[in-house]
C-alpha positions as CSV (number, residue, x, y, z in Angstrom):
1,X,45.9,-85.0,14.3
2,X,44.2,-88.1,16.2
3,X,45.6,-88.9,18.8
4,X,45.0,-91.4,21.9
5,X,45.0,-90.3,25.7
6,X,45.8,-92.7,28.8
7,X,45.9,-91.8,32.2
8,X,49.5,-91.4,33.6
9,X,51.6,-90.2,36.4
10,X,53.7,-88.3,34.8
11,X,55.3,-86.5,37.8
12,X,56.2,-90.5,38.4
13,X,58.2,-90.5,34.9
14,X,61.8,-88.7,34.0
15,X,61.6,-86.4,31.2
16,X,62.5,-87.9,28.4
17,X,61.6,-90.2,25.4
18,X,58.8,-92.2,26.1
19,X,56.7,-95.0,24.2
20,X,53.1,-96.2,24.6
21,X,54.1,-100.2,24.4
22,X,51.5,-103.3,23.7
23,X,53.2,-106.6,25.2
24,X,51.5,-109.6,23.8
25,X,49.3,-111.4,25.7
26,X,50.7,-115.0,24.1
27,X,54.2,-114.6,23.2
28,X,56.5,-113.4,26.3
29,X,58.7,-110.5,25.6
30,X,56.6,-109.4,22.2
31,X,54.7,-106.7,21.6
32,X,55.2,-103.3,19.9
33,X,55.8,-99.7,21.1
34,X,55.0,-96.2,19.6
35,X,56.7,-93.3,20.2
36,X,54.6,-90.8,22.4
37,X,54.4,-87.5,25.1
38,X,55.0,-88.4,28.8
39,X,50.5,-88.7,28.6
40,X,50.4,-91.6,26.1
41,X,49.4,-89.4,23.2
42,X,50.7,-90.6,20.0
43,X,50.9,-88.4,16.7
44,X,49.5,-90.8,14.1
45,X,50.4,-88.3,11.4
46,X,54.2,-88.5,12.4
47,X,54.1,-92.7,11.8
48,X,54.9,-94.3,8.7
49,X,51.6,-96.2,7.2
50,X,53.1,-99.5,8.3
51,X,53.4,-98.4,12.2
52,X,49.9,-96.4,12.4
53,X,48.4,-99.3,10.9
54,X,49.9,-101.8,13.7
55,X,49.1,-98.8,16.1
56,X,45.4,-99.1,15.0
57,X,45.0,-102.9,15.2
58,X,47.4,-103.1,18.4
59,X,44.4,-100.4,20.2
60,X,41.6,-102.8,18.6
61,X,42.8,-106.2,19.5
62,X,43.6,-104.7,23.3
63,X,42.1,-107.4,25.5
64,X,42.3,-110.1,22.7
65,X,45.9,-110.2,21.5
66,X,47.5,-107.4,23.4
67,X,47.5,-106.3,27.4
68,X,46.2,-102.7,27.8
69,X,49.0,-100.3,27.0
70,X,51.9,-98.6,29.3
71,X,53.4,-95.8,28.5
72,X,56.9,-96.0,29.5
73,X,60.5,-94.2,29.0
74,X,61.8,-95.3,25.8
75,X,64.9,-97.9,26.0
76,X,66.5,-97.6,22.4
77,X,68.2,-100.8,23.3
78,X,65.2,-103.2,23.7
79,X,63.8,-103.7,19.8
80,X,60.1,-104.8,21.0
């Protein structure tokens, strides 16, 4: 299982559902999200091969296309 790590408070977060989010550094309010633990690790064998491949390109572009990832609690109403 790969999986990425990024430093997080997590006493700051609620339990709950949370997701590792890319927000575009060109289009306001774009961007995607990937569900993952309350550290930022996301379990690229549970993706489909569509989302681990936008995972993989969202991670390289970082810096390019993408601002550096947040993990964050997971709002089912915001499609991102």
């Amino acid at each position: 299982m790969l999986t990425l790590s990024l430093p997080v408070a997590a006493s700051a977060m609620p339990r709950g559902r949370f997701q590792l989010r890319f927000e575009s550094l060109f289009n306001q309010g774009r961007g995607l999200a990937f569900p993952c633990d309350e550290r930022g690790e996301v379990e690229l064998d549970t993706l489909s091969e569509r989302a681990r491949s936008n995972y993989l390109y969202a991670r390289a572009v970082v810096g390019r296309e993408f601002a550096t990832p947040a993990v964050v609690l997971g709002d089912d109403d915001q499609v991102f």
